[in-house]
N, C-alpha and C positions, 0 to 999 in steps of 0.2 A: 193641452196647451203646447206649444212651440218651445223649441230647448233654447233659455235664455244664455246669451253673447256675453262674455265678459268688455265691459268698457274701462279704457285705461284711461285713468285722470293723471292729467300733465301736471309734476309738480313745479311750485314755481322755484327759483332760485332764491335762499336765503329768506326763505320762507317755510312753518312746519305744517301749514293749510294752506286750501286754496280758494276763494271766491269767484263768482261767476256770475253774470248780468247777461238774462238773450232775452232778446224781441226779434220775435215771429209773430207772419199772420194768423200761422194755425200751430198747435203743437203735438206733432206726434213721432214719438220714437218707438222703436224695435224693443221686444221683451228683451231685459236685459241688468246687470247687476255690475258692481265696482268691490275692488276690496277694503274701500275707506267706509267709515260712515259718511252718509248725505240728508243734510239737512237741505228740503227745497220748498220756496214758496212759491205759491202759484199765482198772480193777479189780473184782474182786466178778462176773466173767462171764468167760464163753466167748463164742464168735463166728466170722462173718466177716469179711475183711480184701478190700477190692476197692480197689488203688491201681496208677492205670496199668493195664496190661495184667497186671500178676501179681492170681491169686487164692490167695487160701489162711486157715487158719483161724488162730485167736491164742486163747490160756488170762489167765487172772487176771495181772497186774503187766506189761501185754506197752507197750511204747514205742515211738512210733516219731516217726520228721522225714519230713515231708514238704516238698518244693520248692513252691515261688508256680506256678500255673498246674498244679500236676499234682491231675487229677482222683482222687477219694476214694470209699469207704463202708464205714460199720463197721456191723452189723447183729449182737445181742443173739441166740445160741441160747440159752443156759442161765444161770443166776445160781446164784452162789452161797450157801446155804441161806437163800435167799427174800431175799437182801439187794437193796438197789435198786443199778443198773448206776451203777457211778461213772467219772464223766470228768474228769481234769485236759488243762486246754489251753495253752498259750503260742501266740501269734502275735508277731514281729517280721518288723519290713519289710527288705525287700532291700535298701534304699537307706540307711538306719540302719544295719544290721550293716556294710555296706561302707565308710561312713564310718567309722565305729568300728574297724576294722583297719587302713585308711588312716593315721589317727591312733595307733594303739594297736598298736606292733610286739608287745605281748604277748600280744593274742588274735590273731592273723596267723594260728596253727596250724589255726583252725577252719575256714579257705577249703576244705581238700581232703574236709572233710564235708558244705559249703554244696551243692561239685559233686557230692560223691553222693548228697544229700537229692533231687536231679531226678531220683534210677529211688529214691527211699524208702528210708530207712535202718532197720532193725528194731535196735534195742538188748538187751543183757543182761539178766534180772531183778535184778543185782544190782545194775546201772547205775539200774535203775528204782527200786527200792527206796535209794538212794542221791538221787536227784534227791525223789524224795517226802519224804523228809527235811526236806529242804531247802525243802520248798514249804508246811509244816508253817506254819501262821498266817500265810502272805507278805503278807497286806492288810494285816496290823495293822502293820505296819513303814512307816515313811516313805519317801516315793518314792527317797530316795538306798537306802537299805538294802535296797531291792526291787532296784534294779536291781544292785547287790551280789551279790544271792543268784541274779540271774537270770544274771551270768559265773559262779558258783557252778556252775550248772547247764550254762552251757555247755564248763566244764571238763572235768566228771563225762562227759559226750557224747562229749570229745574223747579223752578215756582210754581209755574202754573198747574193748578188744580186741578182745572178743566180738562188735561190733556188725557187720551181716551188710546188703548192699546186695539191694533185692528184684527191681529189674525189671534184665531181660537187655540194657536198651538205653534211655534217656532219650527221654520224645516229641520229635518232629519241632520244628526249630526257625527262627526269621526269621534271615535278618542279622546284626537286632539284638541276638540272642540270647535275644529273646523266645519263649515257647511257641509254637507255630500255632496262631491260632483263626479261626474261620470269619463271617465276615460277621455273621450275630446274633450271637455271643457278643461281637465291639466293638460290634455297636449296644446291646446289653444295656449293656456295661461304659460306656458314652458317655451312658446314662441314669440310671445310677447315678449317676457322678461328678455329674454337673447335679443334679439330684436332694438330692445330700447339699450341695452348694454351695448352692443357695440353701434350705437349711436354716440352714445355718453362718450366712447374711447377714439371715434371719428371724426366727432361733427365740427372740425376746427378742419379738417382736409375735402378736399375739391367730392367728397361725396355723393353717390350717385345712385339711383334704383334699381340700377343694372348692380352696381356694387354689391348693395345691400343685396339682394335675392341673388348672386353668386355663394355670397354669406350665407344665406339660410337655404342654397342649396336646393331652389325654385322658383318659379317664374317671377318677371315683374310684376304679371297680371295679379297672380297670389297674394304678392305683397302689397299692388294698389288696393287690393279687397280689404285685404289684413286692416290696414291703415283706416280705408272707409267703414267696415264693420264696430272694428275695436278702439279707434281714437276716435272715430268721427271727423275726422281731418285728413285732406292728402299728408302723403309721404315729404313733400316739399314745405308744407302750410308746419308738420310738426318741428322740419329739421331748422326752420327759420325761426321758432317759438325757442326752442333747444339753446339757439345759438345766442339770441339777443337776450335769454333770461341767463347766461351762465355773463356775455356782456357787462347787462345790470349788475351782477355781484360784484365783477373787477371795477364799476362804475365807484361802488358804492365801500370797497371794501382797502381798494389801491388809488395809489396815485398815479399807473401810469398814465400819459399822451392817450386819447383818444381815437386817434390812428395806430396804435400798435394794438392797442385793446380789438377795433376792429379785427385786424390780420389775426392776432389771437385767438377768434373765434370761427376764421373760414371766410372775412370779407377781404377781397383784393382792392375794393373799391370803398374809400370812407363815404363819397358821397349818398352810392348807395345804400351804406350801412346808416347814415344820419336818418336818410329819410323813413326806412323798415323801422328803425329803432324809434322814431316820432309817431308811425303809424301804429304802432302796435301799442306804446307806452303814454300815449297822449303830451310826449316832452321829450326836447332835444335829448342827446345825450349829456350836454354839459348840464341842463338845466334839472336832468335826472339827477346828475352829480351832483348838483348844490343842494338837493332836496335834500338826498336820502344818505349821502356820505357819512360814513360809521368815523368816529372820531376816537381812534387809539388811546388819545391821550388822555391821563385821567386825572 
């Protein structure tokens, strides 16, 4: 089998997960893994299912958990009377969940699910259909009420009875208890992180591809790949997500004017910054503000 891509999940701002909604005609990606856990539903299709060493096929409302490091691919045979292939995603990170049960003796129970999400855990329809529920508008809720619904969901996981472990044996692992990867896959993973770091310490200045890949020291072409392989987004599509979710935080966290907030993040232009920021967030910027504004006072 083909040596699986590391895929970087964009986190959002002021936020410790992340959720995801695609429609597609057809769905197929590249073998390939994350360092979060990913919870993903599949609907409106039939398919295959390539995770780890197990293969096997999956029908409409099929769920499953996948571990950080364990390689994937879901590929589209059939749709449902011409509907387009629907995907819900959760990703949360390993180091967040585990502080979070550190703290919280009441999500403790989900650890002995975490260890069997590293050989993929397949879920009930009914679990799946219960977790959709619950995932029914999740953006339009404030971030506290989101991560509400997301122990919601981790509850529903830990219930169900029916849910079934797929591979016969966990991949090979370090020491540390990390996955094994192979010399490129840490040099990949080692240009990533650089990569997204000095975005984070940039992306408010007139930033550029030429920039960046003087940065890392190789071509543009390199770092168009980089981008296409590993985020699945242009270099331009990430630095624009970058900019309007660090945005939302000052939206939601200060009182500044809404035109310095833009300029604050790399926009010269408010007008263009209203509209990316409506296109992307489904709401003005002021109207994001009145939503989800954090209120100091207590």
């Amino acid at each position: 089998m083909q040596q699986a891509t590391i895929e970087r999940v964009m986190q959002r701002q002021g936020y410790s997960w992340r959720y995801r909604k695609i429609e597609e005609p057809h769905k197929h990606y590249e073998w390939h893994f994350h360092q979060e856990y990913e919870l993903a539903i599949h609907r409106h299709f039939r398919g295959k299912a390539s995770i780890g060493h197990y293969e096997g096929e999956f029908g409409d409302n099929n769920m499953v958990l996948i571990g950080p490091g364990l390689p994937h691919r879901f590929t589209s045979t059939e749709t449902q009377d011409n509907q387009l292939c629907e995907t819900h995603i959760i990703w949360f990170k390993k180091e967040w969940i585990a502080n979070m049960m550190f703290s919280c003796v009441e999500i403790r129970k989900i650890d002995s699910l975490l260890k069997r999400a590293e050989k993929g855990v397949e879920f009930s329809g009914s679990a799946c259909q219960n977790v959709l529920k619950l995932l029914e508008g999740v953006t339009s809720h404030t971030p506290m009420a989101q991560l509400g619904i997301l122990l919601q969901v981790l509850s529903t996981l830990i219930a169900d009875k029916e849910s079934r472990t797929l591979l016969s044996y966990a991949p090979q692992k370090q020491p540390d208890g990390s996955h094994k990867e192979n010399v490129a896959e840490k040099a990949n993973q080692e240009k990533i992180e650089k990569v997204c770091q000095y975005l984070e310490e940039h992306f408010s200045q007139m930033v550029t591809l030429a920039d960046l890949a003087a940065h890392m020291n190789t071509s543009e072409s390199s770092i168009h790949r980089l981008f296409s392989v590993h985020f699945k987004e242009s270099f331009s599509q990430y630095l624009k997500k970058l900019r309007l979710n660090h945005a939302a935080e000052l939206l939601q966290t200060t009182s500044q004017p809404i035109g310095l907030i833009a300029e604050s993040v790399g926009y010269r232009n408010q007008v263009n910054f209203n509209r990316q920021f409506k296109d992307y967030k489904q709401m003005t910027p002021r109207q994001y503000r009145n939503n989800y504004k954090i209120n100091a006072a207590v």
